[in-house]
Structure formats: structure tokens, C-alpha cells
Phi, psi and omega in degrees: 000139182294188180259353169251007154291319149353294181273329165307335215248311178304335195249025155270301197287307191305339201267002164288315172284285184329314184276001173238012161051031175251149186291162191227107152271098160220179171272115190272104189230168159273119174182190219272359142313303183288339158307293183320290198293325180294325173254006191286322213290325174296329192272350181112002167348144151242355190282163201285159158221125184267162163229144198231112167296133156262089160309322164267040170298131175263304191279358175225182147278139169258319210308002183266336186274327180323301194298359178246339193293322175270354191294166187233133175254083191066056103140000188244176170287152166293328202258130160275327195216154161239139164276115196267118182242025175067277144222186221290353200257294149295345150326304182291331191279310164305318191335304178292331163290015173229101178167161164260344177225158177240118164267119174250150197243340175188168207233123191230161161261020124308299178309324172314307192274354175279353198253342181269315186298333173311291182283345162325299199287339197286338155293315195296302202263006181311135193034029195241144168250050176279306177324307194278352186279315176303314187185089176022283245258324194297117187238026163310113182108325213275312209266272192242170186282133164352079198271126180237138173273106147291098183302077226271004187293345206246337201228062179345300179246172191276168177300135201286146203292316173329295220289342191281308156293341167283310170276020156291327210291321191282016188047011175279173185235149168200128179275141170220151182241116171282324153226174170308309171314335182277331181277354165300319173303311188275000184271309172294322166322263171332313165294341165296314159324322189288314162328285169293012188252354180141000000 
């Protein structure tokens, strides 16, 4: 994709999230996440942006995250709150499950094993209160069933047919937005479903 289609497509997808008033959970590094929030933050986001840290992490470094963990977007911080997600190991394991939907934006093999380790656990914690023992903050599942958005401008293909069915099997759902209006639709559909659910 060229690069400046690259960036029309981040500052589309931030005024979707900014005009649908959802908080926002990533890790801060560089990718096409850490853009989103950085331009959810320029247009004027007002919802929290998390960032989820293993901060008593031992066995690796965080010190590569500090400069996205501080960075500033038109004078402000991007990241408002951290998740202390212990370390990396539960970092990968965990990522995904504190949102009620996971939007993806590209198959990186981090982002794989974190959108896959996502619904693992949301079998493992469907209807279990395990889920708050693992980690406070997680809220897959809490609301509406577990959801993932495919962007597809970003995704070439549909989500491989196994991994599509399992998170059918989990009652989880997926979704695909081919443009920004569509993830605006399917982004209100899900907050109406939360709405009524309580």
C-alpha cells in the first residue's frame, strides 16, 4: 500500500474510533497500532488510551517501549493509564482480552499469537470468574461475546478457516470492515449489543 494511502487509512480508522467513543488498548511500540492511537489522540480522542505493559517483566526488556510509552500527540500523552501485565509471557497471552472486541489491523507473528492466545483464553474463562484472578482489568467476555474486527484494507485474506471456526465454537464473533464506515457500523452494533446487555 502506498504511504500515503497507508496514513488516509490510520486517520480514518482514528475518527472511527474517536466518533464511536471507545477507549482504546495497545502495546507501545511501533506499528500500525501505536499510529492509530497517536492520530486517535491528534484528532482529539477524549476516551482513556491504555497501554499494556509487563512491567516486573525479568526475563526480557521493556526499555525499547519507553519512547512510545511517553510520546505525545498535539502536546498530549498518548498512553493516560498502564496495565501492568507482569511480563511478556503474560503480556502475549493476555493482550487481547482487555476490550470486549479486538480490532486487527495486520498478522504480524506477534499480533497472530496474541489475537489467537486472545480467544483461547476467552474459552478457558467463558463464564468462570478465573478470568479476574489472571488479571483485574480483563474484560473479554464481560459484556457481549468476544469479538474480533478484520480491517480488511490491511488484510488481504479472510482469517484462516480453522482458527474462524474455533472462534465460532467459543461463541465468540468476527467481523469484517472493508472500509472505515463499515467498521463505524460494526463498531455501533457492538456497543448497542453491550448497552442492552447492561
Amino acid at each position: 500500500m502506498p504511504k500515503a494511502k497507508f496514513y488516509k487509512q490510520i486517520e480514518e480508522i482514528a475518527k472511527v474510533l474517536k466518533e464511536s467513543g471507545i477507549e482504546l488498548v495497545l502495546l507501545p511500540d511501533k506499528g500500525v497500532s501505536f499510529e492509530v492511537a497517536k492520530k486517535y489522540k491528534e484528532l482529539g480522542g477524549a476516551q482513556r488510551v491504555y497501554a499494556t505493559m509487563p512491567l516486573s517483566d525479568t526475563d526480557f526488556i521493556i526499555s525499547h517501549l519507553l519512547k512510545y510509552l511517553n510520546a505525545k500527540a498535539s502536546g498530549k500523552k498518548i498512553f493516560d493509564e498502564i496495565i501492568d501485565t507482569q511480563n511478556w509471557y503474560k503480556q502475549d497471552l493476555t493482550h487481547c482480552t482487555y476490550g470486549d472486541f479486538t480490532l486487527m489491523l495486520g498478522n504480524s507473528l506477534g499480533s497472530l499469537g496474541e489475537f489467537a492466545y486472545g480467544f483461547y483464553l476467552y474459552k478457558i474463562f467463558k463464564n468462570s470468574a478465573r478470568r479476574k484472578k489472571v488479571h483485574p482489568e480483563i474484560r473479554a467476555g464481560e459484556k457481549i461475546p468476544f469479538s474480533a474486527i478484520v480491517y480488511k484494507p490491511f488484510i488481504k485474506e479472510k482469517l484462516n478457516y480453522e482458527i474462524g471456526a474455533y472462534i465460532k465454537k467459543v461463541g465468540a464473533e468476527i467481523y469484517y470492515a472493508k472500509s472505515p464506515i463499515e467498521l463505524k457500523k460494526i463498531i455501533k452494533k457492538l456497543k448497542e449489543k453491550a448497552a442492552l446487555s447492561g
